[in-house]
C-alpha positions as CSV (number, residue, x, y, z in Angstrom):
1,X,-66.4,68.4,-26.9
2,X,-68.1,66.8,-23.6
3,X,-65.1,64.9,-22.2
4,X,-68.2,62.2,-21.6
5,X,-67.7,61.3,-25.1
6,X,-64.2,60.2,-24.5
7,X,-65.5,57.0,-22.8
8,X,-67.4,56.1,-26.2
9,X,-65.1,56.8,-28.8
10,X,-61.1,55.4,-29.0
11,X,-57.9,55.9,-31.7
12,X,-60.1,54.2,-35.0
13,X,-56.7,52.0,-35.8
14,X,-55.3,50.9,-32.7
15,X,-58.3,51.0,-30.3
16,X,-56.7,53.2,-28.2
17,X,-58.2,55.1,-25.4
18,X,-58.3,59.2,-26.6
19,X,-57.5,62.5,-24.6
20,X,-58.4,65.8,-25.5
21,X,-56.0,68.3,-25.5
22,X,-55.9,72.3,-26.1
23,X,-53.5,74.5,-27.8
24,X,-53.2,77.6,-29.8
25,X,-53.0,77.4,-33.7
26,X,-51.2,80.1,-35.8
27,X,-53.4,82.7,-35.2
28,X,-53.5,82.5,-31.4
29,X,-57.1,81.2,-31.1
30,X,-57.0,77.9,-28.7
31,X,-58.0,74.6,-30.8
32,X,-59.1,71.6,-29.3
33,X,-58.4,68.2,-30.3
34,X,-57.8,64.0,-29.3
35,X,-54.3,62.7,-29.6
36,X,-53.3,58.8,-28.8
37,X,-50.7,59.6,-26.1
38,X,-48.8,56.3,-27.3
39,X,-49.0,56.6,-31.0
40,X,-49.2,60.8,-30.5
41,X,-51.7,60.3,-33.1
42,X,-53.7,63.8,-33.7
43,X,-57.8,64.3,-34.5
44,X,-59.2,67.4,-34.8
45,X,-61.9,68.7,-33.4
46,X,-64.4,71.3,-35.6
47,X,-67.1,72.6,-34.1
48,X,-67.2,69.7,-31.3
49,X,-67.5,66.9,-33.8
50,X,-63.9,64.7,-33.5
51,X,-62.6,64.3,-37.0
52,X,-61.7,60.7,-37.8
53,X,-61.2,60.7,-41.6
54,X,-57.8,60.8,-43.6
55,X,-57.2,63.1,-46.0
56,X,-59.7,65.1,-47.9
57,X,-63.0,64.3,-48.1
58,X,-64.9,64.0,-51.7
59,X,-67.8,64.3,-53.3
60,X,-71.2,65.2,-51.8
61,X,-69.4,64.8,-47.9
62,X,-67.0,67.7,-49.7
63,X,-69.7,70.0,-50.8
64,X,-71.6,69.8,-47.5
65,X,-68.5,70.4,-45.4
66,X,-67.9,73.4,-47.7
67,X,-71.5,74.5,-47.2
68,X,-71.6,73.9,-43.2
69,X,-68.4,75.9,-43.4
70,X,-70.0,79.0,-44.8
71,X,-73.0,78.5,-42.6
72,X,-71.5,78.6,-39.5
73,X,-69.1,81.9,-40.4
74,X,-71.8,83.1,-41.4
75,X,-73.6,82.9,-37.9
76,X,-70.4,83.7,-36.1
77,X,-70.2,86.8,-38.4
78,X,-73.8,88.0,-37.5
79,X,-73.5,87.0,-33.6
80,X,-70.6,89.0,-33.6
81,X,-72.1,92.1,-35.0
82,X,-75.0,92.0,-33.3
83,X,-73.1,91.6,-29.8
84,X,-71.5,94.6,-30.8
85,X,-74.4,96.3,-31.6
86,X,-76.0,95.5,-28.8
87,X,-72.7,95.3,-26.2
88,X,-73.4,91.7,-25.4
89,X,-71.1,90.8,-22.5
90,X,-69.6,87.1,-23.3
């Protein structure tokens, strides 16, 4: 996420200003995402879109999240392979 953004979006409850923050998840692979520093209030951060929403999402919003999902694995699948193929240098 461009750090930018940060001066257009704030914490949704309290109004908050945001800072973005990195740190490795479970399978070592560095995730990026906003946190409150006074409420230490977390949002995620998916594919450089900040994650704002509670709990799951439903619906239509649920299938196309499920369907984005797929897509981009999908590319990150193929980039891969074809880097290796071709020895892409990253």
């Amino acid at each position: 996420m461009k750090p930018k953004i940060l001066t257009l979006i704030c914490d949704p409850i309290t109004r908050e200003a945001l800072e973005i923050r990195t740190e490795p998840d479970s399978r070592g692979h560095l995730q990026e995402f906003l946190i409150n520093p006074k409420t230490s209030r977390r949002f995620p951060i998916r594919d450089g879109i900040p994650i704002f929403l509670e709990g799951e999402v439903s619906g239509a919003n649920k299938n196309y999240q499920k369907a984005n999902s797929l897509a981009i694995a999908k590319v990150r699948f193929l980039h891969r392979l074809i880097c290796s193929h071709l020895k892409c240098k990253r």
